[in-house]
Structure formats: C-alpha cells, structure tokens
C-alpha positions in Angstrom: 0.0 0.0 0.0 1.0 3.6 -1.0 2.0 6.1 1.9 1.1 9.7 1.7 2.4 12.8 4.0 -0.4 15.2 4.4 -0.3 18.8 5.6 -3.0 20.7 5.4 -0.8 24.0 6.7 -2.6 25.1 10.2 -0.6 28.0 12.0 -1.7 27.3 16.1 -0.2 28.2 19.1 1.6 24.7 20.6 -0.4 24.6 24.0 2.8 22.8 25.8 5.3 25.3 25.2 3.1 28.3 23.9 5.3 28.5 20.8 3.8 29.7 17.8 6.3 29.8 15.0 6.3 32.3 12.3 4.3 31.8 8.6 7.7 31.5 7.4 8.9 28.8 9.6 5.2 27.4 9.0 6.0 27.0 5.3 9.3 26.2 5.6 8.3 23.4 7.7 6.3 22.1 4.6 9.6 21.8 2.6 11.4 19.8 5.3 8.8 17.4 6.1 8.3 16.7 2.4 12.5 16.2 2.1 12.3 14.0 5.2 9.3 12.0 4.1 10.7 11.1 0.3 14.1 9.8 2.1 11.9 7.4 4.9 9.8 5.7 2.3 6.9 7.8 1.9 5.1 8.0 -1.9 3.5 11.4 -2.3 3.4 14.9 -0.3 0.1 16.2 0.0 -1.0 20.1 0.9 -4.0 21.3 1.5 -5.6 24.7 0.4 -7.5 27.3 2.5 -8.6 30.6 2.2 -8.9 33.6 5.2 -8.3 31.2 8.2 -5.7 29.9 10.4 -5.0 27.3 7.8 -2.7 29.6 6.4 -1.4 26.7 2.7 -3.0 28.9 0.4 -1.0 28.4 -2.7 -0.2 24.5 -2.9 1.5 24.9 -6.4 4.4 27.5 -5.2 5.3 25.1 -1.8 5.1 22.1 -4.4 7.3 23.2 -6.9 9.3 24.3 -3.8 9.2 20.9 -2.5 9.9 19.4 -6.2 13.6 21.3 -6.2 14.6 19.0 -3.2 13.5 15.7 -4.1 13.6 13.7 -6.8 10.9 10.6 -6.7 8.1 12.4 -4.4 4.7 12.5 -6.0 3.3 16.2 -5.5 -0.2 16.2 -4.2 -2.6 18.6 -2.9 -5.2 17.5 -0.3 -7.5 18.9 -1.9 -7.5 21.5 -4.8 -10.5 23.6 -4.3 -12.3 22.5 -7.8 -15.6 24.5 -7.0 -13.6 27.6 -6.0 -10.5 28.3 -8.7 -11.2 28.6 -12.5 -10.0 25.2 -14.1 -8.1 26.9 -16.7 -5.6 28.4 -14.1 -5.3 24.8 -12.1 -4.5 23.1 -15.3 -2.1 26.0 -15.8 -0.6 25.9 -12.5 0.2 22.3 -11.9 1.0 21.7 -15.5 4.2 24.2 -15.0 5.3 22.4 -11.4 4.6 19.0 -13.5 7.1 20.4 -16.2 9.7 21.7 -13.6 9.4 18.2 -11.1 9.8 15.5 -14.2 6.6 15.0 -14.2 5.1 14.1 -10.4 2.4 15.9 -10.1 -0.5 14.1 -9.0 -3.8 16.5 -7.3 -7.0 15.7 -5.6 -9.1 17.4 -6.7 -12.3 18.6 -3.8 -15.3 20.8 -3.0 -13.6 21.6 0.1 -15.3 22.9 3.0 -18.6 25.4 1.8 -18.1 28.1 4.1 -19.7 31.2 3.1 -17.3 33.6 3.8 -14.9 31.7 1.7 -17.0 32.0 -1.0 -18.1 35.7 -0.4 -14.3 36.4 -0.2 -13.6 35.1 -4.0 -17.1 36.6 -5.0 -19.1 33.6 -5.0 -22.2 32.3 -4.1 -22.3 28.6 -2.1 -25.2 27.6 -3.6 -23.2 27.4 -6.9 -20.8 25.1 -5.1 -22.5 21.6 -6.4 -22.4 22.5 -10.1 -19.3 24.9 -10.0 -17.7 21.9 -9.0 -18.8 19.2 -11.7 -18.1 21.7 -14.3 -14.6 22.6 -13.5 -13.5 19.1 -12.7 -14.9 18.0 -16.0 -13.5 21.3 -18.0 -9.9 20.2 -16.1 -9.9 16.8 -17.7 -10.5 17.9 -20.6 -8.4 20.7 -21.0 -5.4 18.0 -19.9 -6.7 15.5 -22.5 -7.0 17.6 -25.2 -3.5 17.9 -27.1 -4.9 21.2 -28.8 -6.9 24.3 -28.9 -10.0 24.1 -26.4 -13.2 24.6 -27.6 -16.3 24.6 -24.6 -19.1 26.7 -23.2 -20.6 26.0 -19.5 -22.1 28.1 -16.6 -19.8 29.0 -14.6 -17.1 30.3 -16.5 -16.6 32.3 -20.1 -16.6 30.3 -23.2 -13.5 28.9 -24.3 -13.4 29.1 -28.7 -10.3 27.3 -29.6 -8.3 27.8 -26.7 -4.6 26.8 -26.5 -4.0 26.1 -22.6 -0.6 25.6 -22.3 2.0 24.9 -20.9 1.4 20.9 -21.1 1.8 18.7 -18.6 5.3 16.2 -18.9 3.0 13.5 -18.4 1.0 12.2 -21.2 -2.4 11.8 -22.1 -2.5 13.9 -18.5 -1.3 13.7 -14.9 -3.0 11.2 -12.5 -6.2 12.8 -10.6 -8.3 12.2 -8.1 -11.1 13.2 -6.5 -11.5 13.6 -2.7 -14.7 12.8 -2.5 -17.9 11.3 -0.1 -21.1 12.3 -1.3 -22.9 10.4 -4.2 -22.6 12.9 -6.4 -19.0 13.2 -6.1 -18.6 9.3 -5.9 -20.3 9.0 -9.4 -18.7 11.7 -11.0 -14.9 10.7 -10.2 -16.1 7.1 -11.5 -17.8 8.6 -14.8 -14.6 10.5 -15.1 -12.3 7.7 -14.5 -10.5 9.8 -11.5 -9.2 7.8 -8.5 -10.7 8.5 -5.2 -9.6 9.8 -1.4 -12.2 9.1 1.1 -12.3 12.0 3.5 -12.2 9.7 6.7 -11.0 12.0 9.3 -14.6 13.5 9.0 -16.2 9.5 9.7 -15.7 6.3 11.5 -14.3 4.3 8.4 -17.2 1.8 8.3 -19.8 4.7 7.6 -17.7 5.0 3.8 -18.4 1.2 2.8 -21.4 2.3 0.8 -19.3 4.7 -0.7 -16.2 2.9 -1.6 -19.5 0.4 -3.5 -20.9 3.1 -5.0 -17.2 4.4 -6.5 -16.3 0.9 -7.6 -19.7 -0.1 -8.8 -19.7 3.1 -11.3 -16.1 2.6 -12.3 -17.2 -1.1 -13.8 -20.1 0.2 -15.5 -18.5 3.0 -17.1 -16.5 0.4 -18.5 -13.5 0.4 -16.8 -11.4 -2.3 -15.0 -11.1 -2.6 -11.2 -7.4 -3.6 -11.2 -7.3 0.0 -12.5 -9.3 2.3 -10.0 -7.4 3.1 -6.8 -8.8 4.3 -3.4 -7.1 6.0 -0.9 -7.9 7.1 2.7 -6.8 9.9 5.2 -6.0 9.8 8.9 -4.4 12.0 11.9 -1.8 9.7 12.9 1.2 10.0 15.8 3.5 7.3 16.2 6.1 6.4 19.2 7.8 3.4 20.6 5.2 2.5 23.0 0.9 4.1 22.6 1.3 5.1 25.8 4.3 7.3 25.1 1.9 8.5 21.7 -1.1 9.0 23.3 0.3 11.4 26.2 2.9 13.4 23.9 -0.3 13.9 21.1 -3.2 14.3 23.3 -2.3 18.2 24.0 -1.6 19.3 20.7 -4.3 16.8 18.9 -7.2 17.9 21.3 -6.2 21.9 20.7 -6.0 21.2 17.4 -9.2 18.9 16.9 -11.2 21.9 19.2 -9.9 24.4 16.9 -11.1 22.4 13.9 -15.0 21.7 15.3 -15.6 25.5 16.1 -13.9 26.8 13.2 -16.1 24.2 11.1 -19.4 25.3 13.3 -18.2 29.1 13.0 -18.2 28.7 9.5 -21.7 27.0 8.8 -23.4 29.3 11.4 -23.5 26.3 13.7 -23.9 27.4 17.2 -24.1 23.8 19.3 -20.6 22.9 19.3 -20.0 18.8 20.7 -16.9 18.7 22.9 -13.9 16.8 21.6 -13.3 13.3 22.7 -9.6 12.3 22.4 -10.1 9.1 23.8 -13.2 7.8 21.0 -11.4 9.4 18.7 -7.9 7.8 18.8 -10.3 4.6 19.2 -12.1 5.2 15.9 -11.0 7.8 13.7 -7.1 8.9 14.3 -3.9 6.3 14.3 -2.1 6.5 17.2 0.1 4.4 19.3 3.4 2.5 18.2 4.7 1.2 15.1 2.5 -2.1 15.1 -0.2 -1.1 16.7 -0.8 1.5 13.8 0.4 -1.1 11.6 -2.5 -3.2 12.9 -5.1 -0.3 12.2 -3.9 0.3 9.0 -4.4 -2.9 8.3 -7.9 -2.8 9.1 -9.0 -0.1 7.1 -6.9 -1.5 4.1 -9.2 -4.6 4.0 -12.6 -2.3 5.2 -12.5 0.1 2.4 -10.1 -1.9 -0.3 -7.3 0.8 -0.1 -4.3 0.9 -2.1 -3.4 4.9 -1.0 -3.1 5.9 2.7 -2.7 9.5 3.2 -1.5 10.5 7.0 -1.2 13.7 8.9 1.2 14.7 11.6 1.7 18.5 12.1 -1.2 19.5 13.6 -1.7 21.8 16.8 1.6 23.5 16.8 3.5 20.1 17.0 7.5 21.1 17.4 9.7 20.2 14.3 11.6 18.3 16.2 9.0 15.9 17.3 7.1 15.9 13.9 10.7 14.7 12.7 10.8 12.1 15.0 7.1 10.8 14.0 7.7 11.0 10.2 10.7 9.1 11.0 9.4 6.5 12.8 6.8 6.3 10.6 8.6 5.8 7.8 11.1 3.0 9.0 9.0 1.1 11.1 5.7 1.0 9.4 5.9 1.9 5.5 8.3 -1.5 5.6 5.5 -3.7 6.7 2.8 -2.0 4.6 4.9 -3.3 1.5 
C-alpha cells in the first residue's frame, strides 16, 4: 500500500510550550517534512488549500514546486484543490508548469472543500453554486489536460473557451493522474464517470460509515466500462506514532485535542452552527485517528486496508503546533517502522 504525507498548513499556538512559530517557519516546515518524508519511504506529499483562516497553505502549487527542487521521486499532491472555487483553466495551468519543472510528479486531488460562506463571499461567490461549480470545472480540467490542442467549450460557470490553447502541457502524457477527494454520491459518481481515483475523507467519519461509498465508487467505475485492477482508493488519517501508545497517546493528546477543538468550532463558526460537541480524544484515537506504536498503527492500517479496499493511505502529523523536532521524530518513525511492513 502507498503512503502519503499530508499537511493541510494550520498556523496554532503549541499549548505545551506556547510556541507559535512564524508563517515562514510554517511554510518552511512544509519543505522539510516533504524532504524528510521522500528519504523514509513515503510516496507522495500532499497540501491542503484554505482561504482567510488559520490554515494559512494557500497556494499548494508554489510550496510544491518548492518541494519538487529537493526531491527527486516524491509524487506532489494537494489534499484537496479547491475545484468548485478556482477557474480550471488556471489549475491546469498551475500544476502543468510544477509537472514540467518536477519531471513529471504531479498528481492532485481534486475537492469541494469545506462550503463556508465567507470563503465564498471572499472570491465573490455564491455557495449555492458550489454543487455544479464543481462538476463543471472538474470536467473542464480533464479535458483541457486530455486535449493535445486548442480548447473549444461553453458552461455556466465560467466564459466560453473558442479554440483555446492552454498551455504549458503537462510532462506527463495523455494527462497527470487525478483524483477526487470525495464522499457524497454525487461526487462518488462523477470521479467514476470520469475515471478519477478516489480519497475518502475519513478523518470526518468512522471508516465503516464509507463502505457504501467505496461500493458506489467501484460499482460506477465497472459500469462505465472500466477495470477494477485499474481504479485506486485512498484514505486519510491523523496519525502519531512512538515506541510505545502510551508514550503516543500522552505526547499527542495536547496538541491533537487543541488542534481537533480548533477544527469543530472553526467548522461550526463557518456554517453558522452554534451547538458545538466537545472533543473526545479518547473515542477518537479509538475510531478515527492512528495513534500508538509502530505495530499497533500497523495493525489499524491494516484494518482499514481490507474495510474500504485501499491501495493509498494519506497521514497527517503536524497538527496543533507540533515542534519540528517531534514531527521529525514521528515522520521518522513512521517511515522505518511501518511503511516497511505495509509493503
């Protein structure tokens, strides 16, 4: 099974030492994990995108081509595009020019992301546009990448295109992998239609509550034609790993429950929710997040491969002001004790 590094960039005070680093540091922090992950074993690097918050990765395409200039096999990811917010012609731009200047390794997940309003208010939108926004501009990516030519195409959302040359072109031919991160029907259906691989956004679920999905995804892939041995599936999870899950679970339970409070009321800020649940480390490391040592996260891994027929598992450790130091440490352990046993 394939091992990814995901960051999705959040910039929070670290509640044991009350450090908060710098946005440079932040960013920098991005780079070195990614050089780190690529020599421990790790597949891809993944970064997220958000807009006017504390999740301060906003442009995944300069930090990736960053990240492409010190390593040399690392797939470069995003975790997710937003693919309802940005125009498709500048995403096929963008990662086309960081596939030219890494050899050829980009790789994106495409998502709706998060509908907040004032994220779409922000860029000028309207959230009620996000549903069909999103089909189009998936589909209009696609194509623009599989057509070796000018573009010709008309939609809602967007101008016109009339015989369009988007350029530059990808390295990779007919077009870079995609997928789509993706749990609802709708977006299920279309990645299959599309032939786009899929990421299940588990840290949002207990993993048993995707099965239907994961059927839905692969039933559609068949029909459309396609063969199974060619759709892949991929997960995500919060994950901290030490020698021993006691040592794990009291060095993360600080940083993951500041980070995992953060999270719910920024979530319930942004959808005008005003009951907020309080967050249960405990059920959560139970359930949801991986934590504990090498084989016990091994053994959970393990789980969810067979559960949800995953070839891709994405994992994220720098949450909640986590020091470098200790994120190292993780990544590291990580990356020699587990990735081994996954393979």
């Amino acid at each position: 099974m394939d091992v990814g590094l995901l960051s999705l960039g959040d910039h929070l005070t670290d509640p044991v030492t009350q450090v908060r680093v710098t946005q440079a540091q932040r960013h920098r922090s991005l780079v070195e994990q990614s050089v780190l992950a690529e020599q421990v074993g790790f597949r891809s690097v993944h970064l997220g995108e958000h807009h006017f918050c504390d999740y301060i990765l906003s442009a995944p395409p300069i930090v990736l081509a960053a990240i492409a200039e010190r390593t040399t096999t690392l797939r470069l990811s995003t975790g997710v595009t937003l693919g309802a917010n940005l125009d498709p012609v500048r995403v096929a731009e963008d990662y086309a020019t960081v596939d030219l200047l890494s050899g050829g390794r980009v790789e994106p997940v495409i998502g709706r992301g998060t509908a907040f309003p004032h994220t779409f208010a922000a860029f000028g939108q309207d959230a009620a546009d996000a549903r069909a926004a999103f089909d189009e501009h998936v589909e209009l990516l696609v194509r623009i990448w599989e057509t070796d030519g000018p573009v010709t195409w008309s939609g809602h959302h967007r101008a016109a295109l009339d015989g369009v040359q988007v350029l530059p072109r990808p390295m990779q031919t007919p077009r870079p992998p995609m997928w789509l991160g993706a749990g609802s029907v709708e977006s299920v259906e279309l990645a299959a239609r599309l032939g786009l691989w899929l990421i299940l956004p588990t840290v949002f679920g207990r993993p048993e509550a995707f099965v239907p999905v994961v059927e839905r995804y692969l039933a559609g892939w068949e029909s459309a034609g396609r063969a199974r041995s060619d759709a892949r599936i991929g997960c995500v999870s919060h994950c901290h790993v030490a020698a021993t899950s006691q040592e794990a679970r009291a060095t993360w339970e600080p940083r993951y429950t500041a980070y995992m409070t953060w999270v719910t009321e920024f979530i319930a800020t942004g959808m005008g929710i005003t009951t907020i649940p309080s967050f249960d480390y405990d059920s959560t490391v139970g359930s949801m997040a991986l934590c504990g040592s090498p084989a016990e996260v091994l053994d959970r891994m393990g789980q969810l491969r067979e559960l949800l027929h995953l070839d891709t598992h994405l994992v994220m450790f720098d949450m909640g002001g986590l020091p470098e130091a200790e994120l190292h440490r993780t990544i590291t352990m990580f990356g020699t004790e587990v990735i081994p046993e996954l393979a």
